[in-house]
C-alpha positions, -999 to +999 in steps of 0.1 A: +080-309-151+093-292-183+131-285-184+139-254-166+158-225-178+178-222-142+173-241-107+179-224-073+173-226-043+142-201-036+121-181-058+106-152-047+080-137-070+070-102-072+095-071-062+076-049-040+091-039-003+081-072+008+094-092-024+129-069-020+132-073+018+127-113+015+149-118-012+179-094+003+178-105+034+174-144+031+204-139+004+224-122+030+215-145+055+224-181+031+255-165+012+259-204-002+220-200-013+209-191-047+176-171-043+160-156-076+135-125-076+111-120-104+091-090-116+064-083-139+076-050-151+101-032-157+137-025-138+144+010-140+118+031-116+120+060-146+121+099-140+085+103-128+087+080-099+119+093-092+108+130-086+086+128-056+054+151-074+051+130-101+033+110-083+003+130-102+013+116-128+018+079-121-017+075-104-042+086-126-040+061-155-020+028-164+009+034-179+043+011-175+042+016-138+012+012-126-016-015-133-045+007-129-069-022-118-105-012-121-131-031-097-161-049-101-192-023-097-199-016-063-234-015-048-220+008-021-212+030-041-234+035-069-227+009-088-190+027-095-161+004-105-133+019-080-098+025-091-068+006-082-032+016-088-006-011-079+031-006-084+044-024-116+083-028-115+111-033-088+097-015-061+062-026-069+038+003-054+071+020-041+074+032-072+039+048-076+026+059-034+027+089-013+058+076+003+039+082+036+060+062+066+034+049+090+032+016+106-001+011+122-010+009+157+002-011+184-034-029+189-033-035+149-007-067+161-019-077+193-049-081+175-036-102+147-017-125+173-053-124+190-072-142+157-043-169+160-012-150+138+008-164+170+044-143+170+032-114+152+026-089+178+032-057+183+065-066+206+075-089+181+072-069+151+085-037+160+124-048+158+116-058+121+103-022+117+135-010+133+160-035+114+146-017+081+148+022+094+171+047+087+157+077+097+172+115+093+161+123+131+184+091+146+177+067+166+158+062+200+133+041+220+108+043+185+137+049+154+163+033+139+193+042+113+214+023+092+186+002+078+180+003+042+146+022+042+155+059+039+129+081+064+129+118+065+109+146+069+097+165+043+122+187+026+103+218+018+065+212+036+039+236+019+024+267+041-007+249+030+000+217+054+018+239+081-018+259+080-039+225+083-020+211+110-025+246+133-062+246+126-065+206+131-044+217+167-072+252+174-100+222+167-086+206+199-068+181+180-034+169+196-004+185+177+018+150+170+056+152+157+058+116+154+032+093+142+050+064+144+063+072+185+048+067+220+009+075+204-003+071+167-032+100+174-031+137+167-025+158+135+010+166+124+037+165+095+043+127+076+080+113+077+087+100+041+107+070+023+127+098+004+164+106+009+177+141-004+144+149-016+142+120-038+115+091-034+135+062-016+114+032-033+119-002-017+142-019-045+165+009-043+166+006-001+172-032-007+184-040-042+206-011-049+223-015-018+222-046+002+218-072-028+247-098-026+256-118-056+239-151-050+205-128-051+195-128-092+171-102-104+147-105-134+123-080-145+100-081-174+096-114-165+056-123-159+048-152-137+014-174-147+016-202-121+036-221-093+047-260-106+040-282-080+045-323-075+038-344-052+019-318-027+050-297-030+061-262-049+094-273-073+098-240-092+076-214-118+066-211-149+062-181-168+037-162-191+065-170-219+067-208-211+101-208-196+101-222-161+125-225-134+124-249-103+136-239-068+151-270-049+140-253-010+113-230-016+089-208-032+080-173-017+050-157-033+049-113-030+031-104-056+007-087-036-032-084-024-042-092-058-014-109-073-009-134-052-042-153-048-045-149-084-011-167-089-026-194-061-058-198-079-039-201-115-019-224-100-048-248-084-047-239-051-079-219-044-118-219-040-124-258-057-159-248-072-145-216-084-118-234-100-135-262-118-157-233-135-126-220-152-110-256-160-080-249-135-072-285-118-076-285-085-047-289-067-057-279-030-093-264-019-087-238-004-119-211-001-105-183+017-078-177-010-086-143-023-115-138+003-110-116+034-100-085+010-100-055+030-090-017+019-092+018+036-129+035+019-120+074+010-135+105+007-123+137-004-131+175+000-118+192-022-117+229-026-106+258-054-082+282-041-061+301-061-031+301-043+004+306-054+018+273-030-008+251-044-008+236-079-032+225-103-032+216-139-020+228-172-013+257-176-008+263-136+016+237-129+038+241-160+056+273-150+058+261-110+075+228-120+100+248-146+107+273-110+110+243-093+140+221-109+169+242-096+155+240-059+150+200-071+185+197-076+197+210-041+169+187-027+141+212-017+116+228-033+078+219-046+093+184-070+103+171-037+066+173-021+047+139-016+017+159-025-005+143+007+020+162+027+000+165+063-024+145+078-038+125+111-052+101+133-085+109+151-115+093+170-151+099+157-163+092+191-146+102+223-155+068+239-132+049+212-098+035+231-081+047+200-085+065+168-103+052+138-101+076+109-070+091+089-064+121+072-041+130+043-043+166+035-030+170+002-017+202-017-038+199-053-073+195-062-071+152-063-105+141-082-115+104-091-075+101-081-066+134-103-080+111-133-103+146-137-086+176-143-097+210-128-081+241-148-074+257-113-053+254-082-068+242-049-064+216-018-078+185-007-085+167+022-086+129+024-108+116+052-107+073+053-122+042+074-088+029+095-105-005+102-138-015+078-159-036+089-170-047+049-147-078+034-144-084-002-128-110-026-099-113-056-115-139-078-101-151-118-116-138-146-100-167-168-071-190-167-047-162-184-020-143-154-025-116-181-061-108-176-069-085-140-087-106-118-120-096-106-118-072-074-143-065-053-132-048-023-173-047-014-169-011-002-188+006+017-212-030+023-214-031+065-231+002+070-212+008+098-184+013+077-201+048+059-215+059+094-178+061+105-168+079+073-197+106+079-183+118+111-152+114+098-159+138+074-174+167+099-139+161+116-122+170+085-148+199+076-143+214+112-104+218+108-113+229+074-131+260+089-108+267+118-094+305+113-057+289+111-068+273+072-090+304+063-068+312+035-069+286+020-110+292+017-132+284-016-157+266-030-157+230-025-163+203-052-200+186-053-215+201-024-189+180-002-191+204+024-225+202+031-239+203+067-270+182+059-262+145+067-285+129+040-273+147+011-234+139+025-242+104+024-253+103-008-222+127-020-202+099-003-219+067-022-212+089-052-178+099-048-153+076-024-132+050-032-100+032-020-069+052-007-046+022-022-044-003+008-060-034-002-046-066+023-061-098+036-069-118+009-045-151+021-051-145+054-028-156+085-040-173+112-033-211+133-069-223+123-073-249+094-090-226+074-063-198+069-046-197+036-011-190+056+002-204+089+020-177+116+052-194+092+033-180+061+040-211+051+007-220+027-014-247+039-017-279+018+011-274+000+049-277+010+076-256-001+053-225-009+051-192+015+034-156+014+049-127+024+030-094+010+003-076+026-025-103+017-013-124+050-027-096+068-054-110+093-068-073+096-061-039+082-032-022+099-043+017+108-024+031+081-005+030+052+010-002+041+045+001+028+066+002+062+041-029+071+051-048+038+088-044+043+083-056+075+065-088+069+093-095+039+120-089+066+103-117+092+102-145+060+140-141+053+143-151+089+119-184+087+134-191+057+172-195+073+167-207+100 
């Protein structure tokens, strides 16, 4: 092993809300510990990420923030290669999402402790969720305050999402005030990570305020692959060639695609897969980057000239100029997530609980606002909760710096695209309730189209991910899982995974509150 530029205790790699929980917390929790955090990018989250709205900005295109991954083609879709924006600096995709607070459902646990992630129901999850709230309504049977992870509601909510939410409600549609409460289903309002109208990313809910001196940050700092001897993880070695060993353990949370690349760089992976790109092979392991699952999206998106939507240059100049001095009291448009309201519904009446989400966003989003539309308008997200289609993360070559192959396989178990079609006439029946009637115009590619053959094809031609890719180093008790209910990573000691890939399933929801949570649980496995 090459001389080290530090040693400590653990290394934790990758600063998203897992990567910051784990690395604040298990420093809090071993104040004689030394625990070191490492992170691609860069430290400061910048003025755009800052300002909730600029998430239209961030998502689009790579830039110093944001990764911008593109996928393999996908058959179920075309042939399209999908867009992927990850999170690229402390915060990881903190820094770069719709700051929308959900956790998932209930049965979304239970299930994982089902397919053998023993200790990770719902009953044994939900203090973690509560450890790391701090929500603006106080605390009850659901809530929390006083954690670290600002929750509020939004500051100034458009009449646009008011509007949606009463004609989701005249559809028959339960009205819900709490999506994270007693029942996950119904159309309402999202709480957000933002505090003061400001996005609340996960290194400043855990870095900024919790992070004790034994905790060392390093941004900028690339990892290529984990050093290991002897079966067990000793420390990290960088894109640069520095290294640094960890004498108790190495913690992996560089997310759905950057950890099993960092596993596979490292030897520990597929062995065939491997041997083709002249990696040594340390420990076979073939579900390392398989299981990848991600919410499959489609959006209707409609023109309307209205004065509370935005749109592009030269709309959106002269709102955001109105807009700072209402920004600087905390209200106003820059405070808006931009996917403001959405829901939880059932396709079918007979389902025990719902299985597609809406976000309902105010702004024309197309191919992920990557093409512009010279007008103001709306759109409505409609996505799969649970897929039934499973992709893989697989190395392009033995470089950390080159993206990895993705291949989320969307849209490949057809059951997966008959869900999103009636999902869709959910989402076009609250569209023409009288309550959104305003907010009336013509809708992009024919997506509102009542013939079921020509939506289908719309949908193969348009949908792609709504950003929460998991499962690719799956958790489970059985031999072949990548991580053990521990996340402690099988054939090889002194190496864990805490990030959204130990995800046995897809949660019902967005990811962030899940991640944080899962980081939370590894401090506590780690000090004991």
């Amino acid at each position: 092993m090459h001389a080290p530029r530090g040693t400590f205790d653990y290394i934790i790699v990758g600063a998203g809300p897992a990567g910051c929980a784990a690395a604040t917390r298990l420093a809090l929790a071993r104040p004689q510990a030394s625990v070191l955090l490492l992170e691609t990018g860069p430290a400061k989250s910048g003025l755009r990420s800052d300002v909730p709205l600029g998430i239209a900005t961030l998502v689009p295109f790579r830039n110093a923030r944001n990764y911008s991954y593109r996928t393999v083609p996908q058959a179920g879709l075309d042939g399209r290669r999908g867009v992927q924006p990850r999170g690229r600096g402390l915060g990881g995709s903190s820094l770069i999402n719709a700051m929308i607070y959900i956790r998932g459902q209930r049965e979304d646990y239970d299930g994982w402790a089902r397919l053998g992630a023993t200790g990770w129901g719902w009953r044994d999850v939900l203090p973690y969720f509560l450890r790391s709230e701090d929500n603006a309504r106080g605390a009850d049977a659901w809530h929390a305050t006083g954690g670290p992870l600002a929750v509020s509601d939004l500051a100034s909510p458009s009449d646009c999402a008011r509007a949606f939410v009463d004609a989701a409600v005249q559809c028959g549609h339960p009205r819900n005030t709490d999506f994270n409460g007693a029942s996950q289903e119904g159309v309402g309002l999202y709480q957000v990570f933002q505090r003061h109208g400001r996005r609340w990313n996960a290194a400043r809910a855990y870095l900024a305020t919790l992070a004790p001196r034994n905790l060392t940050v390093l941004a900028d700092t690339p990892v290529a692959r984990v050093l290991v001897e002897d079966g067990r993880a000793r420390g990290i070695a960088c894109a640069d060639g520095g290294t640094y060993a960890a004498r108790a353990e190495v913690v992996l949370a560089a997310g759905a695609f950057g950890t099993p690349q960092l596993l596979m760089l490292s030897g520990i992976g597929p062995a065939d897969h491997l041997r083709e790109l002249g990696i040594p092979v340390l420990h076979d392991a073939p579900e390392v980057g398989a299981n990848l699952q991600d919410h499959v999206d489609f959006v209707i998106s409609r023109k309307v000239n209205d004065r509370g939507l935005f749109g592009t240059v030269p709309s959106i100049v002269p709102q955001v100029i109105r807009a700072i001095a209402p920004f600087r009291r905390g209200r106003g448009l820059l405070t808006s997530n931009v996917a403001e309201a959405g829901g939880f519904l059932r396709t079918r009446p007979e389902l025990d609980r719902p299985d597609i989400q809406l976000h309902l966003c105010i702004g024309i989003v197309d191919n992920h606002s990557r093409r512009m539309h010279a007008t103001r308008g709306m759109s409505l997200h409609t996505c799969v909760l649970r897929p039934h289609s499973r992709g893989s993360v697989r190395l392009v070559s033995n470089d950390v710096r080159r993206a990895p192959l993705i291949d989320p396989n969307f849209l490949g178990d057809p059951r997966d695209l008959d869900t999103l079609v009636a999902g869709v006439a959910l989402a076009r029946g609250i569209l023409a309730a009288p309550a959104f009637a305003r907010y009336a115009g013509p809708a992009l590619y024919d997506a509102e189209t009542t013939d079921e053959a020509r939506l289908r094809e719309i949908i193969r031609a348009h949908a792609d991910t709504i950003y929460h890719p998991v499962g690719t180093c799956r958790m489970g008790s059985d031999a072949g899982s990548v991580v053990d209910p521990e996340l402690r990573v099988r054939g090889v000691a002194g190496l864990r995974v805490a990030d959204a890939s130990i995800m046995p399933t897809l949660i019902s929801g967005n990811t962030q509150a899940a991640c944080a949570m899962i980081g939370e649980r590894v401090a506590t496995f780690l000090a004991r």
